[in-house]
Kinemage of the C-alpha trace (Angstrom):
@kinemage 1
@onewidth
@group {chain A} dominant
@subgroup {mainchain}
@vectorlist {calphas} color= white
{ca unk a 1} P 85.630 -148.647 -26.215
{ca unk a 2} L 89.202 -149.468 -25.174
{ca unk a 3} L 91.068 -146.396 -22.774
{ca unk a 4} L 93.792 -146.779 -25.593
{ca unk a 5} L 91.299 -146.413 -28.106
{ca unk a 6} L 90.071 -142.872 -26.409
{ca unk a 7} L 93.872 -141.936 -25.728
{ca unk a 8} L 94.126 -142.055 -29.169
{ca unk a 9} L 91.300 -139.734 -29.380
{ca unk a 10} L 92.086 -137.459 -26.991
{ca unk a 11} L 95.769 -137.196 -28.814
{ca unk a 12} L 93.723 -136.477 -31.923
{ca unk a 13} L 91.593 -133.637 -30.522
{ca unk a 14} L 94.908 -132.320 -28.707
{ca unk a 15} L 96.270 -132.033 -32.039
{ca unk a 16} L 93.090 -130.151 -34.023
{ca unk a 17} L 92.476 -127.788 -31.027
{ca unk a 18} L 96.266 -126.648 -31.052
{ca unk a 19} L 96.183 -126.123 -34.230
{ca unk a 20} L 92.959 -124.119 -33.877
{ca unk a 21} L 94.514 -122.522 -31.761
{ca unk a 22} L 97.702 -121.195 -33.567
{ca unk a 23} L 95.319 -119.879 -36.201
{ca unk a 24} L 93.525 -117.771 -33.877
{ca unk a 25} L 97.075 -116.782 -32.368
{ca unk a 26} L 96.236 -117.889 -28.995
{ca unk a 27} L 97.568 -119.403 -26.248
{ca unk a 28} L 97.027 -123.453 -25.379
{ca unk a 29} L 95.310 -124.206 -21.904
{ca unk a 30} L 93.737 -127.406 -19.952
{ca unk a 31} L 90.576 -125.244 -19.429
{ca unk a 32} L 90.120 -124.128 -22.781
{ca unk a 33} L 91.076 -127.517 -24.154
{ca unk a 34} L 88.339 -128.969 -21.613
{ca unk a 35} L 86.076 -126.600 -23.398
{ca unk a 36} L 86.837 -127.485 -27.317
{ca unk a 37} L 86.542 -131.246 -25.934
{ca unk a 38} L 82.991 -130.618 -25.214
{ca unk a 39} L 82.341 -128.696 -28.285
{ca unk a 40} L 82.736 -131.702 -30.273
{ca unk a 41} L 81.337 -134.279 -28.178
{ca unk a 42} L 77.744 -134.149 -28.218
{ca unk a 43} L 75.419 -137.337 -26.751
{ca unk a 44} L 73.612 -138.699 -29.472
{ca unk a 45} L 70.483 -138.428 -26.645
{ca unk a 46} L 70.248 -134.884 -26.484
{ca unk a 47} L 67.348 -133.380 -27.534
{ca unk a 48} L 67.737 -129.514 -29.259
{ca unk a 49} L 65.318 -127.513 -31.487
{ca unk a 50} L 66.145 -126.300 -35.004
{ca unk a 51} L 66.676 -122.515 -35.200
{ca unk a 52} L 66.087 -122.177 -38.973
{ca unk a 53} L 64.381 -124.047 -41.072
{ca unk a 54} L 65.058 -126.177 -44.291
{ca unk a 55} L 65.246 -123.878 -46.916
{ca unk a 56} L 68.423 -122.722 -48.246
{ca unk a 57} L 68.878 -118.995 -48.694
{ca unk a 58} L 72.039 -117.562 -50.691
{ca unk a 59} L 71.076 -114.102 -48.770
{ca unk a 60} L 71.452 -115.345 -45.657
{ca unk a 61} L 73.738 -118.408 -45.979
{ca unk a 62} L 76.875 -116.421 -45.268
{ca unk a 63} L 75.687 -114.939 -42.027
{ca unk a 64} L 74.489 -118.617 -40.636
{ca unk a 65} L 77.073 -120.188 -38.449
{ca unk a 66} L 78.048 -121.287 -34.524
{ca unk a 67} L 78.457 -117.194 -34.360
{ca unk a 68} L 75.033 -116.437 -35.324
{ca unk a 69} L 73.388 -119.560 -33.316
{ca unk a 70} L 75.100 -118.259 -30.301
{ca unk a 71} L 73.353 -114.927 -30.290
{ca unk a 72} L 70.509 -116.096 -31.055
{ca unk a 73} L 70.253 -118.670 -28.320
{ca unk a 74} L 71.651 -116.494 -25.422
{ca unk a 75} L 68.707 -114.232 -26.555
{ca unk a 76} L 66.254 -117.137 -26.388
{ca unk a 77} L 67.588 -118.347 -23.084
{ca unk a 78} L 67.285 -114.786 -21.836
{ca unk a 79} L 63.557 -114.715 -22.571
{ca unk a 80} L 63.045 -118.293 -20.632
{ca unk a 81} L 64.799 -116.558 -17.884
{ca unk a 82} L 62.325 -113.437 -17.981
{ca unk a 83} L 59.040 -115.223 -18.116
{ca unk a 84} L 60.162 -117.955 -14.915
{ca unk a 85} L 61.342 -114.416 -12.697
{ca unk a 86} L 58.214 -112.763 -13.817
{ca unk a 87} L 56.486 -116.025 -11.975
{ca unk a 88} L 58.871 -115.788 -9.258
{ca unk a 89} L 58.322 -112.021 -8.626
{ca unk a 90} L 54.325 -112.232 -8.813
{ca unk a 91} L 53.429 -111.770 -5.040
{ca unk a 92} L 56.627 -109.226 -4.731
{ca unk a 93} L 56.411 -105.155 -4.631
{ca unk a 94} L 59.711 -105.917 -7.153
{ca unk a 95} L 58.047 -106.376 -10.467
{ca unk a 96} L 60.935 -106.773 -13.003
{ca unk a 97} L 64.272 -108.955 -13.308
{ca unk a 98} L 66.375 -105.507 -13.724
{ca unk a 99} L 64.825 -104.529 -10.000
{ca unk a 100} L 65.756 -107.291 -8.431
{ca unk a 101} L 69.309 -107.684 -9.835
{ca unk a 102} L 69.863 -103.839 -8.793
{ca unk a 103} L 68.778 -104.486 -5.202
{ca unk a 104} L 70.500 -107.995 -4.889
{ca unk a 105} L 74.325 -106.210 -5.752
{ca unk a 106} L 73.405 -103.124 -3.418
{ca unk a 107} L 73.040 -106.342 -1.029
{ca unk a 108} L 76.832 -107.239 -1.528
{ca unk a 109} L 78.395 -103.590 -1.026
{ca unk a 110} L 77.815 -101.079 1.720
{ca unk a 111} L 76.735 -98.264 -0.884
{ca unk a 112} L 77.175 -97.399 -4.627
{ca unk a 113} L 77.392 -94.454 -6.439
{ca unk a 114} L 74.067 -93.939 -8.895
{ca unk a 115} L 76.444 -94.921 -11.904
{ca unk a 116} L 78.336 -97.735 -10.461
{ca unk a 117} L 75.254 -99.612 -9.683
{ca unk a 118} L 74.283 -98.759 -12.846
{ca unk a 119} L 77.137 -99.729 -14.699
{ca unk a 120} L 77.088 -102.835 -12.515
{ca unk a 121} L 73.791 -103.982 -14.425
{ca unk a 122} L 75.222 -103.163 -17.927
{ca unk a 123} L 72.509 -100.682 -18.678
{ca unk a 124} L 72.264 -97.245 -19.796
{ca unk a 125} L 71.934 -94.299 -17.438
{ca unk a 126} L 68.336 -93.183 -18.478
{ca unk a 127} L 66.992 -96.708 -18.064
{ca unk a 128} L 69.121 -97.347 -14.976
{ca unk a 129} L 67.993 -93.712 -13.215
{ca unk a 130} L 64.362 -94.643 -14.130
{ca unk a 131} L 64.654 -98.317 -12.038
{ca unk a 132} L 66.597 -96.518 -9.047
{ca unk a 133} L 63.738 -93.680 -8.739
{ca unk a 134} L 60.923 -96.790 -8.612
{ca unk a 135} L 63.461 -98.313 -5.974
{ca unk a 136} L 63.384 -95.042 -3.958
{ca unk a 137} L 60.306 -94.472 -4.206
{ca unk a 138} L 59.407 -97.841 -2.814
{ca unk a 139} L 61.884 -97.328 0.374
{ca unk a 140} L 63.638 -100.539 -1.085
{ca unk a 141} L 66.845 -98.464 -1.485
{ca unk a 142} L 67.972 -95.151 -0.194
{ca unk a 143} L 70.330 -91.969 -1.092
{ca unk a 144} L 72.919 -89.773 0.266
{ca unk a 145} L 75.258 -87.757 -0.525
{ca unk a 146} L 79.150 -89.265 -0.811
{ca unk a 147} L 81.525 -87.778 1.373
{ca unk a 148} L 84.056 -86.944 -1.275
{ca unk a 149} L 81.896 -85.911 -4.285
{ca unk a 150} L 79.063 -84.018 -2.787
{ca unk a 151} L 78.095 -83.815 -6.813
{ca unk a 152} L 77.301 -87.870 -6.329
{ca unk a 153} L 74.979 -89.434 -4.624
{ca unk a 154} L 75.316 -92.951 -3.064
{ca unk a 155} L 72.909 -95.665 -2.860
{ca unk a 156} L 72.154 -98.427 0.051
{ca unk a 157} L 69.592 -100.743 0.078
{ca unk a 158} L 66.934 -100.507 3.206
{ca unk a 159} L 66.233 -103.223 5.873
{ca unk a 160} L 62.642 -103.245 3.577
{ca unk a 161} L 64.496 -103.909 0.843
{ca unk a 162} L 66.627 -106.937 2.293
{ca unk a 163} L 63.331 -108.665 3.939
{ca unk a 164} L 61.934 -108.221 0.406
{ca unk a 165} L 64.722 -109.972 -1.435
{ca unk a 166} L 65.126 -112.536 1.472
{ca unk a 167} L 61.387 -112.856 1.182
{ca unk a 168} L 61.910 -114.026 -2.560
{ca unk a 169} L 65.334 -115.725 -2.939
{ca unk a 170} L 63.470 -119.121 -2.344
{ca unk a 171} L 61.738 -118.081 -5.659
{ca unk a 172} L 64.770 -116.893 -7.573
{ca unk a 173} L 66.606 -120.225 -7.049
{ca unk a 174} L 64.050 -122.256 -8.545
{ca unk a 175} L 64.588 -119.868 -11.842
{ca unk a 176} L 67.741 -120.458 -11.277
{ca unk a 177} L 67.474 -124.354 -11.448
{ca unk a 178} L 65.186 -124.064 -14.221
{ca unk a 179} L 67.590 -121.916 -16.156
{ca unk a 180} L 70.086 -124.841 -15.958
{ca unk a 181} L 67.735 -127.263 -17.216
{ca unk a 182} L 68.594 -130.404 -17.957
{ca unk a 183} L 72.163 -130.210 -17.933
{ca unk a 184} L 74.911 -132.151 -15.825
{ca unk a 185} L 76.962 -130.717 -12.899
{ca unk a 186} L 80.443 -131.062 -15.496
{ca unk a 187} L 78.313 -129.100 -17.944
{ca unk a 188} L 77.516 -125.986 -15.236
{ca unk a 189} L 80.682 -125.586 -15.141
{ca unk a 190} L 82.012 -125.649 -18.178
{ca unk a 191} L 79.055 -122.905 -19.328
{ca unk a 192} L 79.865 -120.960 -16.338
{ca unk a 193} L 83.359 -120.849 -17.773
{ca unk a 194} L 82.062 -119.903 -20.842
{ca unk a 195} L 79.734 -117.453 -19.856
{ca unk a 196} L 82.349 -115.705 -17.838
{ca unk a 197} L 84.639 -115.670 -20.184
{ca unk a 198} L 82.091 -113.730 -22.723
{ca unk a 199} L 80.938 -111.561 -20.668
{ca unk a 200} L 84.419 -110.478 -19.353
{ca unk a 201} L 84.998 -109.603 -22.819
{ca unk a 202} L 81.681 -108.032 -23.317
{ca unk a 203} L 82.222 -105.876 -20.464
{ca unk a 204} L 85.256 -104.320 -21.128
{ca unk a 205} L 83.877 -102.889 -24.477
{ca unk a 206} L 80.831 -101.812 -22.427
{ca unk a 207} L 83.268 -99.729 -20.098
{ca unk a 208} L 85.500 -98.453 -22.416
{ca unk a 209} L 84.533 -98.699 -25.909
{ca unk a 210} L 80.911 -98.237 -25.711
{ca unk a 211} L 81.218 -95.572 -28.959
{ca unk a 212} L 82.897 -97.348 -31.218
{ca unk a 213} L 81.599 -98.620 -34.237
{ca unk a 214} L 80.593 -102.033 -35.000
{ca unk a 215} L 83.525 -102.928 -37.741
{ca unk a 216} L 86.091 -101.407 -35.597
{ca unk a 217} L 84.667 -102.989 -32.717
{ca unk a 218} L 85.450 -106.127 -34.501
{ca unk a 219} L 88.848 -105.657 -35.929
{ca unk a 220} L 90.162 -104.289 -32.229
{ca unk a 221} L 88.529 -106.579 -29.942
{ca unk a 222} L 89.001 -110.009 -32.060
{ca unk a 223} L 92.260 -109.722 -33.371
């Protein structure tokens, strides 16, 4: 192919993803552009499975889409992710993905309040307060009280807790190789992108709109 030949191309997808962009009402970047450029460019080489199978369903037809794949496939990826740590944390007194990731942030802050950490991990309190007692319990982490609020406590991870997270970080960046698979240093980044950008938005309903109901959910956050 002839660079004016993908000029013209690239003029043509400029053109579609602006004006799938003015439905939406949004605003027209190089990033996002980058993005919707490899949306619609998919090697011919590439190997994926079939989520559903062959046999057309009126019932379910309407809820089928890129939506729908994407939650389903985060999920899936999220289980690959689970079984490679649970390999990865086999010889460690950490036995779960949810302990390490608690005890890797207390690694980047100096202490944490109970529900900061907590909120850190996008969990709810009960199951958060049930990972941090293990944690203590272990002598991976400790408590005190905060200075301010004597009604909080704060948390710090212990010098056994950073030997046993440098002890396994050789581990957790294999999963974290085999997460990425197969795919190309330009593709990393433009998932990380993506990724981000979800769970920025993800977040801030987590935070602040954690109540609300799915439809209104919907109608605040997307439009």
């Amino acid at each position: 192919m002839k660079s004016k030949e993908i000029l013209i191309q690239l003029i043509n997808y400029l053109n579609d993803y602006e004006h799938d962009a003015q439905k939406k009402g949004g605003a027209i970047n190089l990033t996002d552009f980058l993005g919707y450029l490899n949306s619609k460019h998919i090697p011919e080489n590439v190997k994926v499975n079939a989520i559903k199978g062959n046999v057309n369903n009126d019932v379910l037809s309407p809820t089928h889409g890129n939506d729908t794949d994407i939650s389903i496939l985060v999920v899936f990826l999220f289980r690959y992710a689970k079984g490679y740590m649970k390999k990865a944390l086999k010889e460690s007194v950490i036995n779960s993905a949810d302990e390490f990731s608690f005890l890797i942030t207390l690694m980047t802050y100096e202490s944490l309040t109970k529900t900061e950490l907590i909120q850190k991990q996008v969990m709810e309190k009960t199951s958060g307060t049930e990972i941090i007692n293990r944690l203590l319990k272990l002598e991976l982490m400790d408590q005190f009280n905060d200075e301010i609020d004597r009604r909080s406590m704060r948390l710090k991870i212990t010098s056994k807790g950073k030997t046993e997270i440098v002890k396994i970080l050789p581990q957790m960046k294999m999963v974290s190789e085999l997460v990425a698979g197969n795919l190309t240093e330009t593709e990393k980044i433009t998932l990380a992108f993506l990724l981000r950008k979800l769970e920025c938005f993800h977040n801030e309903i987590f935070i602040n709109k954690k109540d609300i109901q799915l439809a209104d959910l919907l109608n605040h956050s997307l439009n």
